[in-house]
C-alpha positions in Angstrom: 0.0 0.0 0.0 2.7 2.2 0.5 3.7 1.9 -3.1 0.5 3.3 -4.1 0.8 6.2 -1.6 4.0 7.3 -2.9 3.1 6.7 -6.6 -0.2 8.9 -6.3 1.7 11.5 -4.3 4.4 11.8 -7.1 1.6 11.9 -9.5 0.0 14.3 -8.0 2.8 16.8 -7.7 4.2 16.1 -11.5 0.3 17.6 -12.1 0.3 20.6 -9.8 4.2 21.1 -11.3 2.7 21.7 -14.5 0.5 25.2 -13.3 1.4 28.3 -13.6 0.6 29.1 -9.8 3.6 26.5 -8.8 5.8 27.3 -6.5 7.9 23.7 -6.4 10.1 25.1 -9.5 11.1 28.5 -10.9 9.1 27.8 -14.2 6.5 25.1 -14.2 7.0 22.1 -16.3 5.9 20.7 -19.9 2.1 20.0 -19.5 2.3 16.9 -22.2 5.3 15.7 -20.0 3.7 16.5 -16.6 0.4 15.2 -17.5 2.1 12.2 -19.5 4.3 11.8 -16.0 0.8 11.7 -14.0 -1.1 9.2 -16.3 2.0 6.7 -15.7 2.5 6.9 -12.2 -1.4 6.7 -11.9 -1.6 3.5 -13.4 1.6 2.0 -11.6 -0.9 3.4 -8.6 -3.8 1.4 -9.5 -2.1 -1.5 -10.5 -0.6 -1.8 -7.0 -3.7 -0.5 -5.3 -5.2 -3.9 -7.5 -3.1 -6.3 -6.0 -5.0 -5.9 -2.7 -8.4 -4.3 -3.7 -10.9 -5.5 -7.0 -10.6 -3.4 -9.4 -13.9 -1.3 -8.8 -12.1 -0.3 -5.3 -8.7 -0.2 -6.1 -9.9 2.9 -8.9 -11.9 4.7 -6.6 -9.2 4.2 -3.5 -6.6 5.8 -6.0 -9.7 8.2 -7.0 -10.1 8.9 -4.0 -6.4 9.7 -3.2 -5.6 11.9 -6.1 -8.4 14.1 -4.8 -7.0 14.3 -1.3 -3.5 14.4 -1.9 -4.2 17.5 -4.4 -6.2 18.9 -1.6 -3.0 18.5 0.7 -1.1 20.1 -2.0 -3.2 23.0 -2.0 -3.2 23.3 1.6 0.7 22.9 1.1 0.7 25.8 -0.9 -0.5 28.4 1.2 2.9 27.4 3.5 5.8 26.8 1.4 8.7 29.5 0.1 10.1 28.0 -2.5 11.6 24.6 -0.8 11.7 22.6 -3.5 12.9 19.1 -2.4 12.1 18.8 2.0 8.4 19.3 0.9 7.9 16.5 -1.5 10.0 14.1 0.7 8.2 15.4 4.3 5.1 14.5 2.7 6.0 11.1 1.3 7.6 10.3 4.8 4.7 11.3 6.8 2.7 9.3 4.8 4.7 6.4 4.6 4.8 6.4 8.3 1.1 6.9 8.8 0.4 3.5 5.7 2.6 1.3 7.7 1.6 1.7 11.3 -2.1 1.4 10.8 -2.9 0.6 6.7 -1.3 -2.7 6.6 -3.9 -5.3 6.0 -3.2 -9.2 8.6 -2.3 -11.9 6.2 
């Protein structure tokens, strides 16, 4: 599961990267490449989010993620100056943490 945090949250950022109201990068990226970046780390997403879910769930779990994480990013954006690289990687770590002490499923 924590594969499919981390893939969603990088997929996430490659699309807010892309605006013009950025404030990751001095200029924002290539849309085709940003948007191009998002669609494959989305579906590396759902294809590990499908290795524990059905499908049905597993697209609206990473539905459902995209839509928060872009919410976080927002929220995120109201707080930041410019640090490029401790943002991205605080935000992976915190939710790395928070997947494996209480999102790991008993086998």
């Amino acid at each position: 599961m924590e594969l499919t945090f981390f893939l969603t949250w990088v997929a996430c950022l490659l699309s807010y990267s892309a605006s013009i109201n950025q404030k990751l990068f001095n200029k924002p990226l290539n849309k085709p490449l940003a948007w191009g970046g998002f669609i494959i780390f989305l579906t590396g997403a759902y294809i590990a989010a499908s290795q524990w879910h059905i499908v049905v769930i597993a697209c609206f779990y990473v539905l459902a993620l995209v839509m928060t994480f872009w919410i976080i990013i927002i929220f995120m954006h109201g707080h930041i100056k410019n640090k490029n690289f401790p943002t991205a990687i605080t935000a992976v770590m915190l939710l790395s943490v928070l997947v494996s002490l209480g999102g790991q499923y008993a086998t």
